[in-house]
N, C-alpha and C positions, 0 to 999 in steps of 0.2 A: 750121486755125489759121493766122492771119495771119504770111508769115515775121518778119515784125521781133519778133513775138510767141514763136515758135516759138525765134529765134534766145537772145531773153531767158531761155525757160524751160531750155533748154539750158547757159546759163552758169550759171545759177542750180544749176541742176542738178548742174553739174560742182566747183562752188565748195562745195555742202553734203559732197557726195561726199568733195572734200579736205579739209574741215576734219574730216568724222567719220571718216578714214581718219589722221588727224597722227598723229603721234604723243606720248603725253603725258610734261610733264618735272614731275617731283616736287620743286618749291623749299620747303624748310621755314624759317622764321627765324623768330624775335624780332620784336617790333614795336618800330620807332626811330622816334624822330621825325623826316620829311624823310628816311628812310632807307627803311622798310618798315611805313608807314603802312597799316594794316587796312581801311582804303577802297580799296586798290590803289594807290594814288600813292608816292609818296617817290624817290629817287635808284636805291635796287636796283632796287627793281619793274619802275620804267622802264627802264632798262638792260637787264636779265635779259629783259623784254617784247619788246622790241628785236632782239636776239640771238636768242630762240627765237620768232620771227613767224612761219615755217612749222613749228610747233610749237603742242601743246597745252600753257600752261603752269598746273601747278597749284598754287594758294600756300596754303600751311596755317601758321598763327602757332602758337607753342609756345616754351616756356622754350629759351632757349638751347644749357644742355646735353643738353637733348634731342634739339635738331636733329641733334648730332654724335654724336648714336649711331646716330638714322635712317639718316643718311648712311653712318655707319660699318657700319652691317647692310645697309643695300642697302635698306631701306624708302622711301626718299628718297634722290632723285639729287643733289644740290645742296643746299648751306648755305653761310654768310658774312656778313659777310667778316670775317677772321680771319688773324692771320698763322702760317706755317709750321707746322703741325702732325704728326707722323707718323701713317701710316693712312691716308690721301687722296691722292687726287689732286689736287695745284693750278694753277689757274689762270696763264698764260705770266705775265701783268701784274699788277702790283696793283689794285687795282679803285678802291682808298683812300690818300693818304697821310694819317694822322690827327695833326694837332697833338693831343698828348696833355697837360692841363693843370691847374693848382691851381685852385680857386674860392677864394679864404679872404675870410675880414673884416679888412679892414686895420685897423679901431679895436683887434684883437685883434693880429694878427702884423705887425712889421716886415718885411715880404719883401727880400730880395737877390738872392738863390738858393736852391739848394734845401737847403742848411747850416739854413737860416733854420727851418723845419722841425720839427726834430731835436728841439727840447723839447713839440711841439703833436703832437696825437693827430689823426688824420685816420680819414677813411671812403672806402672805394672799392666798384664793386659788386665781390660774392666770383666772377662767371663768367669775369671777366676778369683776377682781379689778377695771374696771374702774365703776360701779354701785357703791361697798363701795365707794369709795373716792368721789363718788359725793357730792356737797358743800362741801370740805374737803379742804387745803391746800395739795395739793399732796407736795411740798418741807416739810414739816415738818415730812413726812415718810419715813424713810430710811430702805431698806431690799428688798424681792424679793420673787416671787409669787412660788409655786407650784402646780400639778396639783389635786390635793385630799388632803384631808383636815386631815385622818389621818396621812401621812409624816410630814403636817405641827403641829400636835400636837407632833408629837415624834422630832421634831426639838427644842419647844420648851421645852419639859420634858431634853432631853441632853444637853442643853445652848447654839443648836446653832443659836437659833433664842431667843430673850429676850421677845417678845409679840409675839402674835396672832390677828391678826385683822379677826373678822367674825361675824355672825351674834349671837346675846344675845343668843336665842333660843337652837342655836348649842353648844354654849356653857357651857350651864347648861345640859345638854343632856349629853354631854362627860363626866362633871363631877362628875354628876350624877353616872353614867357607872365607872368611876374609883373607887367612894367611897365605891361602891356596891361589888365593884372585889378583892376577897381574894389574887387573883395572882399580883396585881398592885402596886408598891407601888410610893411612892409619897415624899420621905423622903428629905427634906433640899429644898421642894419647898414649897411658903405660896404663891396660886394663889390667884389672886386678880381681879377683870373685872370690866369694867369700862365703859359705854356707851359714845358714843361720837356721832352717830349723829343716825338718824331715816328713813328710806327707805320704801316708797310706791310700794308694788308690785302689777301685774296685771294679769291677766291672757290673751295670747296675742293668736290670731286665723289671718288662711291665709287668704291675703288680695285678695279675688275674692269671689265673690256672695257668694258661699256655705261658706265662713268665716262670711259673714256679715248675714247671715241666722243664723249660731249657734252664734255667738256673741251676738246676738237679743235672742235667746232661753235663751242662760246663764243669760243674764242680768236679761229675766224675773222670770228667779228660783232662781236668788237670793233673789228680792226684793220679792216672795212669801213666802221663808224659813224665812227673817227677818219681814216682817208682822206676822206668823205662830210662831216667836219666835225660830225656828228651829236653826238656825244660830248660834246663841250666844249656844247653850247647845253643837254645834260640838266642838266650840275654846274651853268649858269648859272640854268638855271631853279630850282632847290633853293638858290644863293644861297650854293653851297661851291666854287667857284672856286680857293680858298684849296687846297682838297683833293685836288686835281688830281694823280695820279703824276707823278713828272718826265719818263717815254715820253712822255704825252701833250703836255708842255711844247713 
């Protein structure tokens, strides 16, 4: 065998060797949009992809609360982002700060604040509402959760819900998605969104040795993508800037 040849099959050799030798990291999540996209793209993915490169990383979609039992039994290493939870281990940073925000129809509510509110019945998804509402007056929301987040937009496109409570992010996303959609129409609603408070998310890992092992891994790939500048060009690629923790600022 020709060395140059000899040399190739040798790297080659040593590179298969490492990858089938990684070791593999169990991420379970939700599918977001621009977040945890099922093609593999979105902001987690890429991040989390990022941080565990000398890593097998494995990504399985599932309901929400599911994730957080995986996690919490130890069947999956990894879920998020979510703020403070007890039972896991969390991540040093935030991973997220999320403007948390109304969608309503202005030809319906005078907005102000969130006083404004108080007489209109609202929809939120039920995986998260007690995370939204945190710092919030829960008495000043009146309405009721569902469990996925496109019912709750078609509740309130029909008038049977008056707002949407959900995160900014998602919001722009949807209406993005409708302005773009020839089949969609939208007629005698003037959406209107409105932030109201601000949600630190984390990334949360199981609490036993091997959680406190890749939690120590993550932390230091992040804080080498934001020294590397790496960081801030993901959020600009997904177009959430906006959502940047203030560490990274």
């Amino acid at each position: 065998m020709k060395p140059y040849l000899l040399a190739v099959y040798i790297t080659l050799l040593m590179l298969s060797t490492s990858i089938a030798n990684a070791e593999t990291i169990r991420w379970v999540t939700e599918s977001w949009q621009n977040y945890t996209n099922k093609d593999g793209s979105g902001l987690y993915n890429d991040i989390l992809r990022s941080v565990f490169a000398d890593h097998q990383l494995e990504v399985t979609y599932m309901p929400w609360k599911r994730t957080l039992l995986e996690v919490k039994n130890g069947t999956a290493d990894i879920t998020g982002a979510t703020s403070f939870v007890s039972g896991y281990i969390t991540s040093q940073h935030p991973i997220l700060a999320a403007p948390i925000s109304v969608l309503l129809n202005s030809n319906k509510i005078s907005y102000k604040d969130i006083t404004s509110l108080t007489n209109y019945n609202g929809v939120w998804p039920s995986p998260y509402k007690n995370e939204f509402f945190f710092g919030l007056n829960k008495a000043l929301f009146n309405g009721f959760s569902v469990q996925d987040r496109e019912t709750a937009y078609k509740l309130l496109v029909s008038g049977r819900a008056d707002y949407f409570l959900d995160t900014k992010a998602l919001h722009l996303a949807w209406l993005e998605k409708k302005a773009t959609s020839p089949s969609e129409t939208m007629k005698n609603y003037d959406f209107q969104m409105e932030d109201i408070s601000q949600l630190d998310l984390y990334m949360i890992f199981t609490d036993n040795a091997r959680g406190q092992r890749l939690k120590d891994i993550y932390d230091n790939g992040i804080d080498k993508l934001i020294q590397n500048d790496e960081l801030r060009k993901l959020y600009e690629k997904y177009h959430f800037l906006e959502q940047i923790p203030d560490f990274q600022k």
